[in-house]
C-alpha positions as CSV (number, residue, x, y, z in Angstrom):
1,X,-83.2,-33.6,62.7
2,X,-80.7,-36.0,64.0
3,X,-78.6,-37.4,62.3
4,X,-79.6,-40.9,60.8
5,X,-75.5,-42.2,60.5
6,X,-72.5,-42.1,62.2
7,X,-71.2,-39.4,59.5
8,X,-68.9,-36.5,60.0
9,X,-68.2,-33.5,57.6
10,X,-66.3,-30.8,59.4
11,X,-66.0,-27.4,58.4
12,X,-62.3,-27.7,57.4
13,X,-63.8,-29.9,54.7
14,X,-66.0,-27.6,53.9
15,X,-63.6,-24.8,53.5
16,X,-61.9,-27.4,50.7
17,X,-64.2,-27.8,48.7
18,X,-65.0,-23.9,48.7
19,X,-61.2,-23.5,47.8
20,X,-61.6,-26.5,45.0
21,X,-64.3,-24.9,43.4
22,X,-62.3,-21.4,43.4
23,X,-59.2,-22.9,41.7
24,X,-61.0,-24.8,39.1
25,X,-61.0,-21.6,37.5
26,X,-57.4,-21.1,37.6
27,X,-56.7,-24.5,37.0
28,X,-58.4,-24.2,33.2
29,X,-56.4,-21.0,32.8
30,X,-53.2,-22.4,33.5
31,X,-54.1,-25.6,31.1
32,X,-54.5,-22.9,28.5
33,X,-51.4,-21.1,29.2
34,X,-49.3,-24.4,28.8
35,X,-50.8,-25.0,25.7
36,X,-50.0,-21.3,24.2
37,X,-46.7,-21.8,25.4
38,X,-46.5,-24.9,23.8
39,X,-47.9,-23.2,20.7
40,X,-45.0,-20.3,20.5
41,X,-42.2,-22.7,21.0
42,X,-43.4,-24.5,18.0
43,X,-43.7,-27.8,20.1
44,X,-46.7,-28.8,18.6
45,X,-46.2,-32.7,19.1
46,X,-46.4,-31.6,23.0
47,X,-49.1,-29.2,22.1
48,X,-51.2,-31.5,20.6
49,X,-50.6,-34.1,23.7
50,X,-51.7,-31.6,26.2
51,X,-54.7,-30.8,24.4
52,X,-55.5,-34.5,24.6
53,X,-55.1,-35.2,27.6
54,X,-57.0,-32.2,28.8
55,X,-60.4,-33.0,26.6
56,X,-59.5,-36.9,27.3
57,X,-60.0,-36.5,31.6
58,X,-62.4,-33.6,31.0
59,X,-64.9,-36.0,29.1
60,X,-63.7,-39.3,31.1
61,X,-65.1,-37.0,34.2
62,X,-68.6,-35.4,33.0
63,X,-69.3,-39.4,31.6
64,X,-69.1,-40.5,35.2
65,X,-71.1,-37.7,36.6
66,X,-73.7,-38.2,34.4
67,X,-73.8,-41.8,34.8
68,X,-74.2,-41.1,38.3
69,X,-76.8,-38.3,37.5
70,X,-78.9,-40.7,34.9
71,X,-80.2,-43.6,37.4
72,X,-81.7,-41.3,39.3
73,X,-83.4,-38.6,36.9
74,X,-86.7,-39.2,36.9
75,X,-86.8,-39.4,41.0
76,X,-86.3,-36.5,43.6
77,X,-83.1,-34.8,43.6
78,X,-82.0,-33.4,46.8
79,X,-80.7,-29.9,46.2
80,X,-82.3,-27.3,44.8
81,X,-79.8,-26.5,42.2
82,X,-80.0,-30.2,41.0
83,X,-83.6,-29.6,41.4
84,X,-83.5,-26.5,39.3
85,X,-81.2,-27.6,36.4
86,X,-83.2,-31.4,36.0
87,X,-86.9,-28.9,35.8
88,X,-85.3,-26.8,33.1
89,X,-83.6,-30.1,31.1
90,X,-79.8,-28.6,32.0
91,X,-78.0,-31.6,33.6
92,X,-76.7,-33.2,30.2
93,X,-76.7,-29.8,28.4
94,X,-74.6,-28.7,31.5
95,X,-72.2,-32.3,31.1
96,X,-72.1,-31.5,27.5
97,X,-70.3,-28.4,28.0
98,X,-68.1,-30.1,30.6
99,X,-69.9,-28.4,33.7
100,X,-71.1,-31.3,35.5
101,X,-69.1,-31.0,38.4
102,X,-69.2,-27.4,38.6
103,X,-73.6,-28.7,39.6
104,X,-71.8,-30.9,41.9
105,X,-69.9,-28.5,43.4
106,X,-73.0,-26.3,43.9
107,X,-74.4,-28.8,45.5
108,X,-72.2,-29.8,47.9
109,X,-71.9,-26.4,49.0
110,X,-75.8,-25.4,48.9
111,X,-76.4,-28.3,51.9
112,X,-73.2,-27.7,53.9
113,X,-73.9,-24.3,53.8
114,X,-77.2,-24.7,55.1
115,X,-76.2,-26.8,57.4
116,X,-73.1,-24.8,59.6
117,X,-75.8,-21.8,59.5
118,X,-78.3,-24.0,60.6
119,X,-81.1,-22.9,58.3
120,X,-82.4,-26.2,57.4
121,X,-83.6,-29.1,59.2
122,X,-84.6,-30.9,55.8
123,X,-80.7,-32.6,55.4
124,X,-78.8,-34.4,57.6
125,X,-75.1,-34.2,57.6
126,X,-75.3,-37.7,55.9
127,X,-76.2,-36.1,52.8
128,X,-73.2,-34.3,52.1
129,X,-71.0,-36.7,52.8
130,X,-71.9,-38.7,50.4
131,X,-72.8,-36.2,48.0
132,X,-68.6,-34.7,48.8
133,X,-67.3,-38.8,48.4
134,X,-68.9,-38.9,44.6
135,X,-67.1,-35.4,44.0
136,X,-63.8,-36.3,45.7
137,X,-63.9,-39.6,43.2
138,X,-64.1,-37.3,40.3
139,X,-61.3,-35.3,41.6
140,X,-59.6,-38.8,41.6
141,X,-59.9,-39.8,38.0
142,X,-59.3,-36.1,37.1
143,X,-55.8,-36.3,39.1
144,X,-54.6,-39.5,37.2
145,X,-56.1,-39.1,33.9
146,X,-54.9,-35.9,33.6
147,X,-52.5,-34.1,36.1
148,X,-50.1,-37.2,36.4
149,X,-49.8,-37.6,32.7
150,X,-49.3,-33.3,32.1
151,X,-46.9,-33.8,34.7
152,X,-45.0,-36.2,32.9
153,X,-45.2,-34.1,29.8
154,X,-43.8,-31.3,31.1
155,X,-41.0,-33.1,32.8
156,X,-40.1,-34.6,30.0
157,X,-39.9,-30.8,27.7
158,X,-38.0,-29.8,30.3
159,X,-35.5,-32.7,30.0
160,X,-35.4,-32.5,27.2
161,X,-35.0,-28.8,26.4
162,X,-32.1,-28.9,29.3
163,X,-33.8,-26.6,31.6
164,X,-33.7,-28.2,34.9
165,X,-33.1,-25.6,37.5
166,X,-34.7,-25.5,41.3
167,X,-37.3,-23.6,40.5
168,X,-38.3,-26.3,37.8
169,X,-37.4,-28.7,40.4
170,X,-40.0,-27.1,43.3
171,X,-42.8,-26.9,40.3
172,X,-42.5,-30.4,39.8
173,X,-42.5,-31.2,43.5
174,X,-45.5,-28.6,44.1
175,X,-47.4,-30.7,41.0
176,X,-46.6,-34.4,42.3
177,X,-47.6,-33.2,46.0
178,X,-51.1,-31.8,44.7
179,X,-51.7,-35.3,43.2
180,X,-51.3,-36.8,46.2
181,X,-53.2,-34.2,48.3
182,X,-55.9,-35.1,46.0
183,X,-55.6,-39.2,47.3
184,X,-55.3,-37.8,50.6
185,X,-58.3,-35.8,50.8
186,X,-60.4,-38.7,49.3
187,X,-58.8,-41.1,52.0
188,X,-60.4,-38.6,54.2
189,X,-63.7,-38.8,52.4
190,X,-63.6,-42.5,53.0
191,X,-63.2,-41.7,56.7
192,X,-66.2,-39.8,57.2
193,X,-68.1,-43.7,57.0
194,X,-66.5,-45.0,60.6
195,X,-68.4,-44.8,63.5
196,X,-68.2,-41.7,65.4
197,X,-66.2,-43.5,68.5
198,X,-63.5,-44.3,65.8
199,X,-63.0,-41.0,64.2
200,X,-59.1,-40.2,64.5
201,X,-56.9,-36.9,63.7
202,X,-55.7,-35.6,60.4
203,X,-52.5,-37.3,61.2
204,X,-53.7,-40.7,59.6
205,X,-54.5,-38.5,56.6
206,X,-51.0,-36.9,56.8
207,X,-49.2,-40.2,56.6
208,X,-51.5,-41.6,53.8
209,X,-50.5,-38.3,51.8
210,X,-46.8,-38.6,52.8
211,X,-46.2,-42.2,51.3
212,X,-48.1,-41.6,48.3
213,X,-46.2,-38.6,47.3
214,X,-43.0,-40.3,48.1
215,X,-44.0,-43.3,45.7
216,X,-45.8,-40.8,42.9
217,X,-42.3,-38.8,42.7
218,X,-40.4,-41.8,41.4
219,X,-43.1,-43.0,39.4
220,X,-43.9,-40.1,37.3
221,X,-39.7,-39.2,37.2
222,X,-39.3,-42.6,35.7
223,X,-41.9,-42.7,33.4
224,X,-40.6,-38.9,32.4
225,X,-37.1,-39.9,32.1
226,X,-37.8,-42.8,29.6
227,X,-40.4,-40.5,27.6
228,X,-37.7,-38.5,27.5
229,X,-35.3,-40.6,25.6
230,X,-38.0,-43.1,23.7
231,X,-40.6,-41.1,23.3
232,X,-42.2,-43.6,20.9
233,X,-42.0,-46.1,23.1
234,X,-43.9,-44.6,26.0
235,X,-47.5,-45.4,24.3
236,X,-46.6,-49.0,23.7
237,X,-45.5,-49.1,27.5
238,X,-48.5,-47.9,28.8
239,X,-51.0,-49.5,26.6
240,X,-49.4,-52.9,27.3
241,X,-48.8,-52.4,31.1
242,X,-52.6,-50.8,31.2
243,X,-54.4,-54.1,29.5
244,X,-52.4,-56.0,32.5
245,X,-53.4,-53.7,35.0
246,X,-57.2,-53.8,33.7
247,X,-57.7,-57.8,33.8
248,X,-56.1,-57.7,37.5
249,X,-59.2,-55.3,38.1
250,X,-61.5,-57.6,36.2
251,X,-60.3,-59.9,38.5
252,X,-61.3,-58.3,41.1
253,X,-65.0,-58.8,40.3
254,X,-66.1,-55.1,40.8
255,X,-69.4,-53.8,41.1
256,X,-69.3,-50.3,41.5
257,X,-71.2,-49.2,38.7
258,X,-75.2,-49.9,37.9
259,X,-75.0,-50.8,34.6
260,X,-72.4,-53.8,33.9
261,X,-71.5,-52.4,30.2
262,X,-70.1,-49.0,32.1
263,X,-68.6,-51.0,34.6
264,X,-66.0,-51.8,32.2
265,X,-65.3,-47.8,31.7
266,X,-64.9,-47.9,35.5
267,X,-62.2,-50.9,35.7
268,X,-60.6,-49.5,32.5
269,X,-60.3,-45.9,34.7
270,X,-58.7,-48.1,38.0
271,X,-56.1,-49.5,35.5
272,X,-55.8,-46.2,34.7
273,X,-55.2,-45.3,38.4
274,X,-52.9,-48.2,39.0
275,X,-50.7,-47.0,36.3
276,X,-49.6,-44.5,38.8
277,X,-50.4,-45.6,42.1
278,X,-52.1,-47.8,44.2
279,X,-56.4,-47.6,44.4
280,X,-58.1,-50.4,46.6
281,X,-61.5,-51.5,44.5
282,X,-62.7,-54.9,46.3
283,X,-62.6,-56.8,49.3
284,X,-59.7,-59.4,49.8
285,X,-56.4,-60.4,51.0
286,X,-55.1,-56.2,51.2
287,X,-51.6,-57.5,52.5
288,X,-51.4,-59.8,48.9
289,X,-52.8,-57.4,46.7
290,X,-50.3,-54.6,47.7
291,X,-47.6,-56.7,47.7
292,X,-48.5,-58.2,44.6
293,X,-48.9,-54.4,42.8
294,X,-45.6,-52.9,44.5
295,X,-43.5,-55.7,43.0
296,X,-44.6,-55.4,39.7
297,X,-44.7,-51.4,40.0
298,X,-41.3,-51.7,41.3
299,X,-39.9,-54.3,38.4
300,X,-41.4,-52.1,35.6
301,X,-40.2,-48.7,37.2
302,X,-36.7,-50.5,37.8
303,X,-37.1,-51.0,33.9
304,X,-37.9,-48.0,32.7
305,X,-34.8,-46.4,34.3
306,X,-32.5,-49.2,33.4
307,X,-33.6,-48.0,29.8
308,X,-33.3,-44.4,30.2
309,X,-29.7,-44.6,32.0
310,X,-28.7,-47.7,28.7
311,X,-29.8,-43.9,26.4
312,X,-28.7,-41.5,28.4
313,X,-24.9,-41.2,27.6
314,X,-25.9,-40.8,23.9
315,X,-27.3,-37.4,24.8
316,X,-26.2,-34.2,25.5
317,X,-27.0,-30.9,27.1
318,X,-29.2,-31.4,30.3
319,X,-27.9,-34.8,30.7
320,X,-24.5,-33.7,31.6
321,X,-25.6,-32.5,34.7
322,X,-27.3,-35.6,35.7
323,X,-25.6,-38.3,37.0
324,X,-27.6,-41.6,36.0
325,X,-26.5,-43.3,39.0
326,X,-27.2,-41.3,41.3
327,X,-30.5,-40.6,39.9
328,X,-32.0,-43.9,39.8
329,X,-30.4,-44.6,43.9
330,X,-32.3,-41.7,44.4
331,X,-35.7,-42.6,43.4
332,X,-35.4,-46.0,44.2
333,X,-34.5,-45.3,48.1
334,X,-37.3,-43.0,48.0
335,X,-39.6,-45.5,46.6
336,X,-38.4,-48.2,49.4
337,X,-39.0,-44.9,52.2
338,X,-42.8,-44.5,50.5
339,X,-43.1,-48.2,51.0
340,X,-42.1,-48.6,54.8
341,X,-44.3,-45.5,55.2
342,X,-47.4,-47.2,53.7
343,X,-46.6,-50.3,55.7
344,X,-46.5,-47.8,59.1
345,X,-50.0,-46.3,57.9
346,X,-51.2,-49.6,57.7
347,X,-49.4,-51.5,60.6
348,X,-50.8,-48.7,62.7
349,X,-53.4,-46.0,61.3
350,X,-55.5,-48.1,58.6
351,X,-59.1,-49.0,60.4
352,X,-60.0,-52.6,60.0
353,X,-63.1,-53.0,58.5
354,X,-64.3,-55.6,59.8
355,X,-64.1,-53.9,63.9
356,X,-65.9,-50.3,62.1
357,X,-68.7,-52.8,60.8
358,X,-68.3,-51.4,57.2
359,X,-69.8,-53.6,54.5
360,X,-71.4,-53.7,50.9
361,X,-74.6,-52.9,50.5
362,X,-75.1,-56.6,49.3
363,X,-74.6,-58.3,51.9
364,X,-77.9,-59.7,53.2
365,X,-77.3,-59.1,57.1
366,X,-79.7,-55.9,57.8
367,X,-82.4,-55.1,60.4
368,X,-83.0,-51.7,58.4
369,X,-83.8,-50.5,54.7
370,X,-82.2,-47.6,53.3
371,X,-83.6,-46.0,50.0
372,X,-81.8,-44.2,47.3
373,X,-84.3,-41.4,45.7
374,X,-87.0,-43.6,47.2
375,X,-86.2,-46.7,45.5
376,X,-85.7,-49.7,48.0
377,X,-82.2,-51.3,48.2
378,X,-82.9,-54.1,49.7
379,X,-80.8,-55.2,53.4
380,X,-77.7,-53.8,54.1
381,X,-75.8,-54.1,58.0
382,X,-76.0,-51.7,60.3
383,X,-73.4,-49.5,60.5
384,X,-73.5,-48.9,64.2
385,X,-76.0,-50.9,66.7
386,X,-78.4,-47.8,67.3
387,X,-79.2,-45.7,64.6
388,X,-82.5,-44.2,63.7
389,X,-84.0,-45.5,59.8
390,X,-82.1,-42.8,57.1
391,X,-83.8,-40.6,55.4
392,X,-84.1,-40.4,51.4
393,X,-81.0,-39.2,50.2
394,X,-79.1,-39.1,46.5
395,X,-78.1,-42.8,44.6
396,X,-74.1,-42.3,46.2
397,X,-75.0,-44.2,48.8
398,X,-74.6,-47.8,47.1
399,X,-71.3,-45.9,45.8
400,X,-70.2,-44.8,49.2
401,X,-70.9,-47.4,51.0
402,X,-69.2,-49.9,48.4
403,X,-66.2,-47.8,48.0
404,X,-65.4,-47.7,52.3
405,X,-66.0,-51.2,52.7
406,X,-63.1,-52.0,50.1
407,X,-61.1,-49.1,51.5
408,X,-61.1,-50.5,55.2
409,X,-61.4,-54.3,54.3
């Protein structure tokens, strides 16, 4: 069949999410390791944090797949694993139990597979991509709900505990970089929707992963250095800056979600997001709203270590090796370095949406109709000017579609 969009998943892509589904395993033993370790140094305040913030994003996660799953139930599924597990009355048993997105993950590989050995002509490569966007989102909220915030934890044990040492010091790098490989590969989810003409390297990608690890580093480090010294301060810090951060997404008007009561649960996530680093959600003035968000990212951060370096000198033991100025020099050049790089990825590798012809489903502009699970949409524009009607494919399309056209705006 050809393909009905101008869609591209390549088999490096593949070969990531074969590799994601591989470590998830190791990733839950690792998580269980910290917390035994946790356990036998009798740091049970941490303990009991980590445990938190593990069944916290765990939960936050299988809510959103099954949201995602729910509006489309009673209607075909596409894979036959989905198929399967909906016959048989598994897919909220199975997001129960926290394995939703392992049935993701199945699926995604089930069609891809099928498709690079060429033993199907029932999905198009359209299918998967937006099938592998809805998993890569997940991976999103899983990164900053709950690998930024272990991160900070553990940074701030070992602060605390005066045990920083280069190994420490290449775990913590290792950890910040993973985060951002995780933005990075969903900024190359969102590239999969420009026309085929457009498509452009993995350097793009490169550079998008490059400034966001060079403005997570002195994010998390700040947030860790002042959870280090007031730790009972850091909730009240977050829970005040996270309100903020959650009306400027209500402001935003967002409509990502099909029910308006969870689309609450998805603004309170962005703030979430934001918290650490910057997640486009809506069309507008980009140039403002970046702007706008560094500044105030940039005062509170400024803030945070202007409090830490006001405690530090009542401390002792790691702190001694630490010079507070140099410290906060540091991460603030390599914050102003993560912000000249994001304006070079935009100045000259961001697509503009409006030349890739990427809009919302709602816009009313469309010579074709394009059905999720066989429920009609309504008109959406034409993604390119010659493309054959699309075939019936899963309820991420609205998603998809909404999430590129913010993305590239």
């Amino acid at each position: 069949m050809e393909e009905s969009l101008p869609f591209k998943y390549s088999l490096l892509e593949y070969l990531f999410t074969l590799v994601g589904l591989l470590l998830s395993p190791l990733d839950i033993v690792l998580d269980i390791q910290t917390v035994v370790l946790f356990y036998q140094d009798e740091a049970y305040v941490y303990m009991g944090v980590m445990i938190f913030l593990l069944l916290g994003s765990s939960v936050l996660v299988q809510v959103f797949s099954w949201l995602w799953y729910s509006e489309f139930l009673e209607t075909k599924l596409e894979t036959k694993v989905e198929t399967f597990a909906n016959r048989h009355l598994l897919i909220k048993p199975l997001h129960f139990l926290q394995l939703g997105v392992y049935l993701r993950y199945a699926g995604v590989i089930e069609i891809s597979t099928m498709l690079f050995l060429k033993k199907t002509k029932r999905f198009t490569k359209d299918v998967v991509v937006f099938l592998n966007q809805d998993l890569q989102m997940l991976h999103l909220f899983e990164a900053f709900s709950e690998s930024a915030p272990q991160l900070i934890l553990m940074m701030c044990r070992i602060l605390q505990r005066g045990e920083l040492e280069l190994i420490t010091g290449l775990k913590i790098l290792s950890s910040a970089a993973a985060i951002a490989f995780t933005v990075a590969l969903y900024h190359r989810s969102m590239r999969s929707f420009l026309q085929e003409k457009c498509k452009m390297s993995w350097i793009p990608t490169g550079i998008y992963f490059l400034w966001n690890f060079l403005l997570i580093i002195p994010r998390v480090t700040a947030l860790a250095l002042f959870c280090s010294v007031l730790p009972c301060y850091i909730i009240a810090h977050f829970l005040s800056l996270w309100m903020l951060l959650v009306l400027g997404v209500w402001s935003q008007k967002t409509d990502h979600m099909e029910n308006r009561g969870w689309e609450w649960l998805f603004r309170a996530t962005v703030g979430l997001i934001w918290y650490f680093s910057w997640f486009n959600v809506s069309t507008g003035s980009m140039k403002l709203k970046t702007v706008l968000y560094n500044c105030v990212m940039g005062l509170d951060t400024m803030m945070l270590l202007g409090f830490w370096c006001w405690k530090v000198f009542e401390y002792t033991g790691c702190w001694s090796s630490l010079n507070p100025y140099i410290v906060i020099l540091t991460l603030l050049g390599l914050q102003v370095v993560g912000i000249l790089v994001k304006m070079i990825y935009y100045k000259w590798f961001h697509p503009n949406c409006d030349e890739q012809k990427i809009v919302k489903p709602s816009e009313q502009k469309k010579r074709h109709k394009i059905e999720f699970y066989g429920m009609d949409t309504g008109p959406m524009e034409s993604l390119s000017e010659d493309r054959a009607p699309v075939q019936t494919v899963t309820g991420v399309m609205k998603r998809g579609m909404n999430m590129a056209a913010n993305f590239y705006y």
